[in-house]
C-alpha positions as CSV (number, residue, x, y, z in Angstrom):
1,X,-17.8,221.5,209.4
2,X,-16.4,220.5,212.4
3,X,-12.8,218.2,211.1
4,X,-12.3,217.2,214.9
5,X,-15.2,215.1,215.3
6,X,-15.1,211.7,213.8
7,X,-18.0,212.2,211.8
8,X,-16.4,213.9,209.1
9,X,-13.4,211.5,208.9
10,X,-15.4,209.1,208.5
11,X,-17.1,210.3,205.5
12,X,-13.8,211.1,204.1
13,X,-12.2,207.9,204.4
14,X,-16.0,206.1,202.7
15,X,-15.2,209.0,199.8
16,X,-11.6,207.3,199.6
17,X,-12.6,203.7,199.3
18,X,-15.3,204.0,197.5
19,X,-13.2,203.0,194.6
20,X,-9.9,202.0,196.1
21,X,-8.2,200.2,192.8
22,X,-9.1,204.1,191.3
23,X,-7.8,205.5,194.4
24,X,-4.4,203.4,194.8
25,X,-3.4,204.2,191.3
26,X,-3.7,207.9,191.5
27,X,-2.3,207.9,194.8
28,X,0.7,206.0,193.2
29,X,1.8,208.7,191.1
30,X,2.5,210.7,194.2
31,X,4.2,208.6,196.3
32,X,6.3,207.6,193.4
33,X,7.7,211.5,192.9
34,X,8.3,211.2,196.6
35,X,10.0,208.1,196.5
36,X,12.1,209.4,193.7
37,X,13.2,212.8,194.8
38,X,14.4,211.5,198.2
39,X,15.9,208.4,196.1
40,X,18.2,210.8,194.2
41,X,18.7,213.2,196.6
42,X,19.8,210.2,199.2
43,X,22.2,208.7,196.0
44,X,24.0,211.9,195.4
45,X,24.8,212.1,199.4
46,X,26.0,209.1,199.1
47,X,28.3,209.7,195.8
48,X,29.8,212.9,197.9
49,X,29.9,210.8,200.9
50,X,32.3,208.4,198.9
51,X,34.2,211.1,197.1
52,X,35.0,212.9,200.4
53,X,36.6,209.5,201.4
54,X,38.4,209.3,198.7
55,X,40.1,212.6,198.6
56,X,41.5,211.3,202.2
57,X,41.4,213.0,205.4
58,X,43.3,216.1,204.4
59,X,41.7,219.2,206.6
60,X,39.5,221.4,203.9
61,X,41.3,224.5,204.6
62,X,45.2,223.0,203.2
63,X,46.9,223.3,200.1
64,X,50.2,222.0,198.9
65,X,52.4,223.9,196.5
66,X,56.1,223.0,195.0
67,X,58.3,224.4,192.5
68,X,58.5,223.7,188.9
69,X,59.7,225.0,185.7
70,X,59.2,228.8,184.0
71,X,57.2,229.3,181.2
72,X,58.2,233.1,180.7
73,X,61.6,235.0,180.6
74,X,61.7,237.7,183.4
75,X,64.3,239.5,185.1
76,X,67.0,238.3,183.0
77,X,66.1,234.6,183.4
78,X,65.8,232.5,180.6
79,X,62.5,230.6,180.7
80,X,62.1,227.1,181.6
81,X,64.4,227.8,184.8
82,X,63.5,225.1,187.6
83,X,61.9,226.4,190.5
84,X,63.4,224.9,193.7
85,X,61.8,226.0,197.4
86,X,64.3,226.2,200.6
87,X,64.3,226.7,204.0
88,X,64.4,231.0,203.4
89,X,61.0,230.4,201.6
90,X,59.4,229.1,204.5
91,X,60.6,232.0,206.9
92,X,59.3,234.0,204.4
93,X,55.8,232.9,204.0
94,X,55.5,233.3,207.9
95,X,56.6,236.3,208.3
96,X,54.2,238.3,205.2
97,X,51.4,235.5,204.1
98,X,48.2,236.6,205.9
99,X,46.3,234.4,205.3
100,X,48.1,231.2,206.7
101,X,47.8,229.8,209.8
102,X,50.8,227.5,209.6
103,X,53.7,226.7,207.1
104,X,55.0,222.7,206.9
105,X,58.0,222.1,204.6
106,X,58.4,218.9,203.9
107,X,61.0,216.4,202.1
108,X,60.6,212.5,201.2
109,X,63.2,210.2,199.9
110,X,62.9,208.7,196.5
111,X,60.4,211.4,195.3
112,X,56.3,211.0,194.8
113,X,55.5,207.5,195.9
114,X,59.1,206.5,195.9
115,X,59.8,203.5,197.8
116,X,63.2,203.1,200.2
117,X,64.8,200.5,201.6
118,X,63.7,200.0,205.4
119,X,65.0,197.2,207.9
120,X,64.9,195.8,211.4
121,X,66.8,192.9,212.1
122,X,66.4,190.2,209.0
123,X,63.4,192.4,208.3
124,X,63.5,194.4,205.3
125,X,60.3,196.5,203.9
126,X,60.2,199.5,201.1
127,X,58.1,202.3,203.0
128,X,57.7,206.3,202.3
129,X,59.9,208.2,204.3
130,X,59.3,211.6,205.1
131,X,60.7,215.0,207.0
132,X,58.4,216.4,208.6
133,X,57.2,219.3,211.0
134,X,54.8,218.8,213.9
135,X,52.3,220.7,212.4
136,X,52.1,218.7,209.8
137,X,49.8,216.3,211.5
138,X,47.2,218.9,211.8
139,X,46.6,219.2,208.0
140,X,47.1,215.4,207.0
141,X,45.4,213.8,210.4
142,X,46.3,210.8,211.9
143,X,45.9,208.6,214.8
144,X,48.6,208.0,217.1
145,X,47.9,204.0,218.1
146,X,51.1,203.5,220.5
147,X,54.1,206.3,221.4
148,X,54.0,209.6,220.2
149,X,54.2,211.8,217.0
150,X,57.3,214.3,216.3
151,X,57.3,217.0,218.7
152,X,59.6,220.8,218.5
153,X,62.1,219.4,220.3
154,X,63.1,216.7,217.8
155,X,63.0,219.9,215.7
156,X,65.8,221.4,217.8
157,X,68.0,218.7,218.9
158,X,67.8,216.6,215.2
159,X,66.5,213.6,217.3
160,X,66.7,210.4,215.2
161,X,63.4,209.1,215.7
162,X,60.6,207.9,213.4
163,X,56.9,207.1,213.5
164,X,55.9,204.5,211.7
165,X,52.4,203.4,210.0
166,X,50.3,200.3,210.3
167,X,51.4,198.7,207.7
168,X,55.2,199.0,207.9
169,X,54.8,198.0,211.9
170,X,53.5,194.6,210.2
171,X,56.2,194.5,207.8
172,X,59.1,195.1,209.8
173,X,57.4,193.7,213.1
174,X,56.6,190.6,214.5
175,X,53.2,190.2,216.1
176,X,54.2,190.3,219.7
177,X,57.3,192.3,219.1
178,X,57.9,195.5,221.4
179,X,58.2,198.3,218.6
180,X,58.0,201.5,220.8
181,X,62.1,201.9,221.7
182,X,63.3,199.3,219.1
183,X,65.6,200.8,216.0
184,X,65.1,200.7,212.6
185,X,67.3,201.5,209.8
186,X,66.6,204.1,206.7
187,X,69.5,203.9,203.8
188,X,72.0,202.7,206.9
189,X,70.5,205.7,209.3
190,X,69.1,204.2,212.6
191,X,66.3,205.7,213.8
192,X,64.5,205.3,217.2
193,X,60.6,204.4,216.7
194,X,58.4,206.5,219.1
195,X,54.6,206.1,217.6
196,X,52.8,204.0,215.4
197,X,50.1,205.4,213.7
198,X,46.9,204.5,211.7
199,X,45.2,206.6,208.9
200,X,42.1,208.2,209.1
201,X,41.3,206.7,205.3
202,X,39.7,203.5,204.0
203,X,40.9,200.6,201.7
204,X,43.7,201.1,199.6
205,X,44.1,204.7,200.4
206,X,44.4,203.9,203.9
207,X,47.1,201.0,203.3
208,X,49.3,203.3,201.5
209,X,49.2,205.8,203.8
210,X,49.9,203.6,206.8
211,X,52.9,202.2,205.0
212,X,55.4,205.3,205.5
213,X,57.5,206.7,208.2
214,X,57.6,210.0,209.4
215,X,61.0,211.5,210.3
216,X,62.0,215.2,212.1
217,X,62.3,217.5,209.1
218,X,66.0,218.9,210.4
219,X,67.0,215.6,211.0
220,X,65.4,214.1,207.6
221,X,67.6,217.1,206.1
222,X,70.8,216.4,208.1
223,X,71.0,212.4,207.5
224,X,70.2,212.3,204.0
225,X,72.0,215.3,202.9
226,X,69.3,217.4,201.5
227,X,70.5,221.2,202.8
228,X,67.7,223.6,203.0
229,X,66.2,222.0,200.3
230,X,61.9,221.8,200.7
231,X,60.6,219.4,198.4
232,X,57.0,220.6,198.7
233,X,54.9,223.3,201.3
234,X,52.3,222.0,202.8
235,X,49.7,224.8,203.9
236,X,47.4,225.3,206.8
237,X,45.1,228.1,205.5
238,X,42.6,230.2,208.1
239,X,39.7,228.8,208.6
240,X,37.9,232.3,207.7
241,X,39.7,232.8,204.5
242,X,38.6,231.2,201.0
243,X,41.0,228.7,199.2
244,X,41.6,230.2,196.5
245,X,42.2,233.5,198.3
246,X,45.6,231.8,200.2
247,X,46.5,230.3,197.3
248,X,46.6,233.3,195.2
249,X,48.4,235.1,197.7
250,X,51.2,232.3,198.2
251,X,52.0,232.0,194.7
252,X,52.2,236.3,194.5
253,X,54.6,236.4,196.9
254,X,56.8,233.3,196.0
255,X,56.5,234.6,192.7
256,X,58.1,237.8,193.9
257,X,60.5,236.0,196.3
258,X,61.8,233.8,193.4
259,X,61.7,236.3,190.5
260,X,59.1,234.4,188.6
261,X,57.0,236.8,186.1
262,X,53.7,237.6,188.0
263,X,51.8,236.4,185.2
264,X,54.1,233.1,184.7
265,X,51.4,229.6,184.9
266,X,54.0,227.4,185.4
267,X,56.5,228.4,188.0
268,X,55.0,226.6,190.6
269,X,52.5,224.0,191.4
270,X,49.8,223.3,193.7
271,X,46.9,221.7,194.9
272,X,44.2,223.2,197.1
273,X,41.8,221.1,199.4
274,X,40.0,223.9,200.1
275,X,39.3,224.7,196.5
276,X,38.1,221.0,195.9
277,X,35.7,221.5,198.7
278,X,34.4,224.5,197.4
279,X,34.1,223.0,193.9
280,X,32.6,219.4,195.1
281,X,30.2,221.1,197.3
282,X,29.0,223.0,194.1
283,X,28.7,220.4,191.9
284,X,26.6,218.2,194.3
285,X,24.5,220.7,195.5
286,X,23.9,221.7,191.9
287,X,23.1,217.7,191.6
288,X,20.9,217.5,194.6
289,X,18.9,220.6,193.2
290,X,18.4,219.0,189.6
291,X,17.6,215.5,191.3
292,X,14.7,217.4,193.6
293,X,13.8,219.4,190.1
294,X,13.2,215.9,188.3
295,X,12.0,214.1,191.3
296,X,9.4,217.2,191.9
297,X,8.4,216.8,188.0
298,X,7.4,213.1,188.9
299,X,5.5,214.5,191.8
300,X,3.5,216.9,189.7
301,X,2.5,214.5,187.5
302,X,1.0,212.5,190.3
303,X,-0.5,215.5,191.4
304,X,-2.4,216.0,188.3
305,X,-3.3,212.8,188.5
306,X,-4.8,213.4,192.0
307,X,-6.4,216.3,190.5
308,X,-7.9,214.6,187.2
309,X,-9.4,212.1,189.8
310,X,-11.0,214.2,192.3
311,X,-12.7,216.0,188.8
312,X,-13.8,212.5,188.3
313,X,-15.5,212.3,191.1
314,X,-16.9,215.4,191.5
315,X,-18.5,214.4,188.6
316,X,-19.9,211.1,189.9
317,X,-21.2,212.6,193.3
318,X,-23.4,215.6,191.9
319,X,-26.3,214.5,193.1
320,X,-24.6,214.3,196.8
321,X,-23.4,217.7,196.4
322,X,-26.8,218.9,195.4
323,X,-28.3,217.4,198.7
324,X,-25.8,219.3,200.5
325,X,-26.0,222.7,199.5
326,X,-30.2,222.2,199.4
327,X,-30.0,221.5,203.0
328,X,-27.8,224.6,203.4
329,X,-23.9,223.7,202.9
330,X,-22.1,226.9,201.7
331,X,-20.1,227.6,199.4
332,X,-17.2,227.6,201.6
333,X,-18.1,224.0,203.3
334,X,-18.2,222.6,199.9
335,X,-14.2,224.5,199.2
336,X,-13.2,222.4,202.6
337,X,-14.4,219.1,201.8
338,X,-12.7,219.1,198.4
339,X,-9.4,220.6,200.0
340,X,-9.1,218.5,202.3
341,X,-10.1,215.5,200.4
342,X,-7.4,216.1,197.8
343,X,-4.9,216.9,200.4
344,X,-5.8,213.7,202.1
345,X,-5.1,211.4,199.4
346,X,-1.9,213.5,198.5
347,X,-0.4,213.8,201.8
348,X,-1.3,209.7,202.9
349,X,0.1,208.9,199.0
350,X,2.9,210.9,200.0
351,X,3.8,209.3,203.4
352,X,3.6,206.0,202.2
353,X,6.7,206.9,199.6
354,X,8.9,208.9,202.1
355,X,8.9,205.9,204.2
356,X,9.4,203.5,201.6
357,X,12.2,206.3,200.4
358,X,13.7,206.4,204.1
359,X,13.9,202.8,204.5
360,X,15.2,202.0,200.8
361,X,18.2,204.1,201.7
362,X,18.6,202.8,205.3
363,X,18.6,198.9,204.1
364,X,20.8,200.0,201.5
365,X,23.7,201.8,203.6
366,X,22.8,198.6,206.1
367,X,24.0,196.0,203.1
368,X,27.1,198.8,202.3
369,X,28.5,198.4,206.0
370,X,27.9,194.7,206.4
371,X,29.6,194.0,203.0
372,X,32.2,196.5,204.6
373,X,32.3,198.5,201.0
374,X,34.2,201.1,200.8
375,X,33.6,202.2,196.9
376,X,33.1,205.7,196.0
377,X,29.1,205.2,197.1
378,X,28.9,205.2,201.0
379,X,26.3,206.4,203.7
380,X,23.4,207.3,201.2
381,X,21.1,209.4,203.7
382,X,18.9,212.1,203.3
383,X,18.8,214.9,205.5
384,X,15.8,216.0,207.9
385,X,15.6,219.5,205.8
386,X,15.5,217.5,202.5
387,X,12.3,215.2,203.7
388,X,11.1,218.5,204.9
389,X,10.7,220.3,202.0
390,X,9.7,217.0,200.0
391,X,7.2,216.7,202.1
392,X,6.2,221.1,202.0
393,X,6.5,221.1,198.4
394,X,3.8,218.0,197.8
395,X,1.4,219.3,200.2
396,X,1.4,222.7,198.5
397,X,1.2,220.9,195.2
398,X,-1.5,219.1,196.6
399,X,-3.5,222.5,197.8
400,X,-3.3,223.4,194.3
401,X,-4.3,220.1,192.9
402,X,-7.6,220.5,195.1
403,X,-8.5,224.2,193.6
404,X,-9.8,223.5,190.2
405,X,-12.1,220.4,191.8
406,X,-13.3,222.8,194.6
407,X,-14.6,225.5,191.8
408,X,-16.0,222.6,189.7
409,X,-18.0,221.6,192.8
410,X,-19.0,225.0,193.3
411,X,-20.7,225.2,189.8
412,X,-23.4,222.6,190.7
413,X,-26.6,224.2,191.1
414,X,-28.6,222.2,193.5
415,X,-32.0,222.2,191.6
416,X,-30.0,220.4,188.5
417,X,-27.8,218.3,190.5
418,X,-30.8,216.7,192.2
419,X,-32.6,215.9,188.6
420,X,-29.6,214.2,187.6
């Protein structure tokens, strides 16, 4: 059989509609497991999509650790003694931790979310205000919309300048006002502003973080009186290096530093991006994989629906297959037309529900951006290797959906079939 001549096609596609209320609804079944499996799929992208946002724009290789309180007694110390990190504990971690690629200590006044007085003129507005180091900005992003961020030599020299979110340029600010150069004042401190930033993150998220002010950490020290004391680390681990590899080397040699029992839970506290990464991209790949498994359930039920179809038929065009083999079809033209018949009808139904599939998700992230949602569902998509593999897995499925139809054919003997 020659299937690059028309001839043949055209046979196939009278074979097809010769019934084409029988042929749409075991077609449906197919297209329907497609539609499905790139459905899910395309939903849990969009889930981790959102959840990404959420966690903000923190790099994936940073962590965050601060001291707390001990749980067990060691070297003489009592438990329950409070943990407190300094200045010594950052040139430590530098000089042994092998696994970092930069150390940020950093302070903020009024503790977690603690709000402090801020003014300019008759201006007043309660912001975050933090010490920081420059390299902090490479493990909490942001992006510099005017000025400058804090640079090694308002390390050095204790410079008393600030940069300033979004949000508190609003509060503090009027519209047309000149903010790079102006002064503000933090707890009676004046501070020069030399940037304005905006965050990287969305809604809320991104409002809170653009109302805060960022501050040299030596200076943040100096001014408000806070020694060589490091309210929290804030780590820049290598990008070749597991999470939880860093972390657990930190902690060992803090421990050591601070005499805290090697085995103590509670000595000190942290918070790993990179381990959230690692453990988000688990859980949603493990959530893709049982979306594809239930999706590809759906699609083998329309297979076997193909496949209880074509039996059909092969029943109802005996006499045709009679004719063929009398004038001289083999066995292995008889295989081929069944095969590719079956495959036909799988591969079309299948087609017809990717698209549907593709362009469900496009309208739907299409209505997400207009609405200007920012929920924790955002950019459902599916990837080219996902619709890839839909789209390998049905055709095989459909191969094997066209075997037990092709033997069946086989089985007609050509002196019977033409007395039916």
């Amino acid at each position: 059989m020659r299937w690059w001549e028309r001839d043949p096609w055209l046979e196939l596609a009278q074979v097809l509609l010769r019934n084409p209320f029988r042929t749409l609804l075991s077609s449906l079944g197919v297209g329907w497991g497609l539609f499905m499996i790139l459905i899910t799929v395309g939903a849990s992208n969009g889930l981790e999509e959102g959840v990404k946002a959420d966690m903000g724009n923190r790099v994936k290789n940073s962590a965050f650790l601060w001291g707390e309180s001990t749980s067990l007694p060691y070297k003489g110390y009592a438990r329950g003694r409070g943990i407190e990190l300094t200045t010594m504990d950052v040139a430590f971690l530098e000089e042994n931790a092998t696994t970092l690629e930069a150390v940020a200590p950093r302070n903020q006044l009024g503790g977690w979310r603690g709000g402090n007085n801020v003014t300019h003129g008759l201006k007043t507005a309660a912001c975050g205000v933090y010490g920081d180091m420059p390299v902090y900005k490479d493990i909490d992003p942001i992006v510099i919309m005017e000025g400058r961020y804090i640079n090694e030599r308002d390390l050095e020299d204790r410079r008393k300048v600030a940069v300033i979110g979004k949000r508190a340029r609003q509060l503090l600010f009027d519209r047309e006002e000149q903010v790079l150069g102006s002064h503000i004042q933090i707890q009676g401190v004046t501070f020069t502003v030399v940037g304005v930033y905006r965050s990287q993150q969305t809604g809320e998220d991104a409002e809170e973080s653009e109302n805060s002010i960022f501050t040299p950490y030596t200076t943040f020290n100096h001014a408000f009186h806070m020694g060589d004391r490091v309210g929290w680390l804030s780590l820049l681990i290598r990008e070749e290096v597991p999470g939880d590899t860093a972390v657990a080397e930190v902690l060992r040699l803090l421990k050591a530093q601070k005499s805290v029992h090697p085995d103590d839970p509670r000595g000190f506290g942290h918070w790993s991006m990179a381990e959230m990464h690692e453990e988000m991209t688990t859980v949603f790949s493990a959530f893709r994989w049982v979306s594809f498994v239930f999706g590809g359930l759906a699609l083998l039920a329309g297979v076997i629906g193909i496949m209880n179809i074509m039996l059909i038929t092969i029943k109802e065009r005996t006499r045709e297959l009679g004719v063929r083999r009398a004038l001289g079809a083999t066995p292995a033209n008889i295989v081929v037309q069944i095969m590719v018949e079956t495959l036909t009808l799988t591969v079309l139904a299948g087609l017809v529900g990717g698209i549907l599939g593709v362009a469900t998700l496009e309208a739907l992230d299409t209505f997400l951006v207009a609405s200007e949602e920012n929920g924790i569902f955002r950019n459902p998509h599916v990837t080219l290797d996902v619709l890839l593999t839909a789209l390998g897995t049905m055709t095989v499925l459909g191969a094997f959906a066209g075997v037990l139809p092709a033997l069946r054919a086989l089985r007609v003997e050509p002196v019977e079939a033409l007395r039916t």
